[in-house]
C-alpha positions in Angstrom: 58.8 153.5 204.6 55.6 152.9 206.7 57.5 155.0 209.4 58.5 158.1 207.2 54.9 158.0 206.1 53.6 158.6 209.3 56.2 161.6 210.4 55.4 162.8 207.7 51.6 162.8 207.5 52.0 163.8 211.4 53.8 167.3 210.3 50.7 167.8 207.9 48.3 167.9 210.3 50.5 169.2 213.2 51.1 172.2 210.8 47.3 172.4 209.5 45.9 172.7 213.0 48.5 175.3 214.2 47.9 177.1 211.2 43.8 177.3 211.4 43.8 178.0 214.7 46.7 180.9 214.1 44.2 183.5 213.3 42.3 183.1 216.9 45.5 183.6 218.8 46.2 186.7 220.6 49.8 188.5 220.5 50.6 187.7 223.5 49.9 184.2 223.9 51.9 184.3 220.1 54.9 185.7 222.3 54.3 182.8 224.6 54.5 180.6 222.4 57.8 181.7 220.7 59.5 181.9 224.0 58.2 178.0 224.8 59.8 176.8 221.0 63.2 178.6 221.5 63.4 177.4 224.7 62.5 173.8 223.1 65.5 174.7 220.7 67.8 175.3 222.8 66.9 171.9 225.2 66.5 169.6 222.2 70.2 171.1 220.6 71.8 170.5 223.7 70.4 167.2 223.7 71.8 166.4 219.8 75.0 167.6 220.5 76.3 167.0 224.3 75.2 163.3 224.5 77.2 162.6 220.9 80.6 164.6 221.8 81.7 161.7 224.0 81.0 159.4 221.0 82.8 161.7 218.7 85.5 160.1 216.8 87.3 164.2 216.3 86.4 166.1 218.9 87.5 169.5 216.9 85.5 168.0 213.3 82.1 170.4 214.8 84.5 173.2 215.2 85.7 172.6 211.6 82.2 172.2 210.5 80.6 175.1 211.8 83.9 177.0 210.9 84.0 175.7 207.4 80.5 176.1 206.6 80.2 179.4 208.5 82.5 180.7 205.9 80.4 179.1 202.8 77.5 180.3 203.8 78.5 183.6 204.2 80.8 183.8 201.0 77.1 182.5 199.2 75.2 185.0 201.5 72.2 182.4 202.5 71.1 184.5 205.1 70.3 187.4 203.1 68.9 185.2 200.5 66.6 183.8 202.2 65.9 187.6 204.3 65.0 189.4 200.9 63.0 186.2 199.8 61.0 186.8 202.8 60.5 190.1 202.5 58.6 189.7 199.1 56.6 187.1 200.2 55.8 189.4 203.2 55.3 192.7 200.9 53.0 190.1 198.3 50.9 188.8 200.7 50.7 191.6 203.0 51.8 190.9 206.3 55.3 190.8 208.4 55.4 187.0 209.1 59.0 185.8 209.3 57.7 182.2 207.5 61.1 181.5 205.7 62.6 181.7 208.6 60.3 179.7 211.0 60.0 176.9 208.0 64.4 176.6 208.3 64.0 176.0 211.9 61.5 174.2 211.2 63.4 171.8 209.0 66.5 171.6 211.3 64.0 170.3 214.7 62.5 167.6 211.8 65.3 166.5 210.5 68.4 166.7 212.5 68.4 164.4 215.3 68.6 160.1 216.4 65.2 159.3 215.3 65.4 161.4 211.8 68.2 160.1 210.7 68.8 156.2 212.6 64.8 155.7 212.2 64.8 155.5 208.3 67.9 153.2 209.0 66.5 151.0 211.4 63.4 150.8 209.5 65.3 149.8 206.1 67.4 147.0 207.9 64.9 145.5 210.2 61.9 143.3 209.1 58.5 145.8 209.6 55.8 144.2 212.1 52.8 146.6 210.7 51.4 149.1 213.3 52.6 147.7 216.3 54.2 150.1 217.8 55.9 148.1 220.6 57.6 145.9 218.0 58.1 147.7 215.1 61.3 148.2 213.2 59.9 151.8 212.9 59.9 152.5 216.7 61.8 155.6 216.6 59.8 157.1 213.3 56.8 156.5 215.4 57.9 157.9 218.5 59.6 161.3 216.5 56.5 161.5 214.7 54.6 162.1 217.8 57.4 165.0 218.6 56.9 166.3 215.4 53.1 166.6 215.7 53.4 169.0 218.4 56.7 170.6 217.5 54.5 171.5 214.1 51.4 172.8 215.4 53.1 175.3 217.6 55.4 175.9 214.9 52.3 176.8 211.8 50.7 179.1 214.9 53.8 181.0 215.2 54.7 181.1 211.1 51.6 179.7 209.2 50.9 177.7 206.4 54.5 177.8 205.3 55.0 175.4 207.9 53.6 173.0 205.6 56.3 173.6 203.5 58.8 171.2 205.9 56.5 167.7 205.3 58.0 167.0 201.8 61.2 167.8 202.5 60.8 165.9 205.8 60.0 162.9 203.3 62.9 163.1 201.1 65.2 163.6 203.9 64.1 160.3 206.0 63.9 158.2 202.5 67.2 159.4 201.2 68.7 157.5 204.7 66.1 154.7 204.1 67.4 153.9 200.5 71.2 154.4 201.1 70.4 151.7 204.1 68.0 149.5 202.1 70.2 149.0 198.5 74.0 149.4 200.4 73.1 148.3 204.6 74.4 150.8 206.7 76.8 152.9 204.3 76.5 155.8 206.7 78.7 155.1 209.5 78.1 155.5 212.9 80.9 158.2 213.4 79.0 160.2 210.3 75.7 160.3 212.0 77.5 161.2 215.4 78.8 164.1 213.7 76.1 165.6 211.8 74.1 165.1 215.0 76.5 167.5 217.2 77.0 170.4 214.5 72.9 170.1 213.8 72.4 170.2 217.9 74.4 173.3 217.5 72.0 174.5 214.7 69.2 173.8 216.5 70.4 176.2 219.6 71.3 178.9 217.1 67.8 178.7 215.9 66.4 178.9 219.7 68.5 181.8 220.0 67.4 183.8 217.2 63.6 182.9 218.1 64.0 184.4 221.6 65.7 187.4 221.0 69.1 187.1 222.4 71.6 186.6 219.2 70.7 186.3 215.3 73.7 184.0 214.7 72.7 183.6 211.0 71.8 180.1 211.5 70.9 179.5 207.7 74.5 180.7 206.5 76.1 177.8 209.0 73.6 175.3 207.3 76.7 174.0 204.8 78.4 172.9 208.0 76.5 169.7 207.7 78.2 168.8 204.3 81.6 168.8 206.0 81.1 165.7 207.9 79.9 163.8 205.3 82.4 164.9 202.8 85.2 163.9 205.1 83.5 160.5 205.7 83.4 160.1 202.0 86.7 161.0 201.3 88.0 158.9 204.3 86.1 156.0 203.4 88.1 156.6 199.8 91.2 156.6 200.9 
């Protein structure tokens, strides 16, 4: 867990410094900041999902996914959920912050990906060498946690202290895939982290798009598209 521990604390202190400095940053260079992170959305997406569709074992199941849990999300109306949730937060504390928002996309840069979801695996399986980074089963925790540091700094400057919000979920996430690896061995298949890595790349670009302007695709109503995978895995794995 000496890996998850360290993303973790990382995001914490990412997050704090972006969010003390927040209050010394000008409009502009806000803007210029939001324009860097979607960009960094739309790059890091691209690089969940386009790497991963080669491995895929059904090259439709994202389609499926996103269509699925597209429909979910709208039927349960997460979006707007989350929209007037935000809006009483902002009319409570007085401001026009989009936190919920920045804290889902937020989540979705933390958690979906190789080293967020392999890294607690790796780590569970493999025998831990301490701190050393060069040998350690928690290789690709470390090296995600140094992604997340930065990812959350600019991240709590954009959206605050929310930001903080994302380090124990962060935590539960990672040690959810380090206990299923560490009491069953690797009871996620490969084929189930391949596919919840292309629909969260997609995600991830729906989130860069919405930061920069050019289409609000409702990413939090597609967020149940990552259950269908892993229920079709399950039930496959059934049958």
């Amino acid at each position: 867990m000496l890996g998850t521990i360290v993303n973790t604390a990382t995001i914490i202190i990412g997050g704090a410094f972006g969010a003390v400095v927040r209050s010394g940053i000008g409009e502009k260079y806000k803007t210029a900041l939001f324009n860097g992170l979607g960009l960094c959305c739309l790059v890091l997406g691209m690089n969940a999902s386009l790497p991963n569709m080669a491995k895929s074992e059904y090259p439709v199941m994202f389609i499926l996914s996103l269509a699925i849990g597209g429909i979910i999300g709208t039927k349960l109306d997460l979006s707007g959920k989350i929209d007037r949730l935000n809006d009483r937060l902002n009319k409570r504390n007085g401001n026009e912050n989009n936190g919920l928002q920045g804290l889902m996309t937020g989540l979705l840069l933390y958690c979906i990906g190789t080293f967020s979801i392999v890294g607690p695996v790796l780590s569970a399986l493999s025998p831990s060498q301490g701190w050393a980074i060069g040998e350690s089963a928690n290789t690709y925790l470390y090296t995600n946690a140094t992604l997340d540091l930065v990812t959350s700094a600019v991240l709590a400057a954009s959206f605050g202290w929310i930001m903080l919000l994302a380090a124990p979920v962060l935590f539960c996430w990672q040690g959810m895939f380090y206990a299923i690896a560490y009491f069953f061995g690797e009871a996620m298949p490969e084929p189930m982290r391949t596919e919840l890595s292309i629909v969260g790349g997609v995600l991830i670009v729906s989130s860069g798009l919405g930061i920069l302007g050019i289409k609000d695709c409702k990413t939090v109503n597609l967020l149940p598209s990552l259950l269908v995978p892993v229920v079709f895995y399950l039930i496959k794995g059934l049958l």
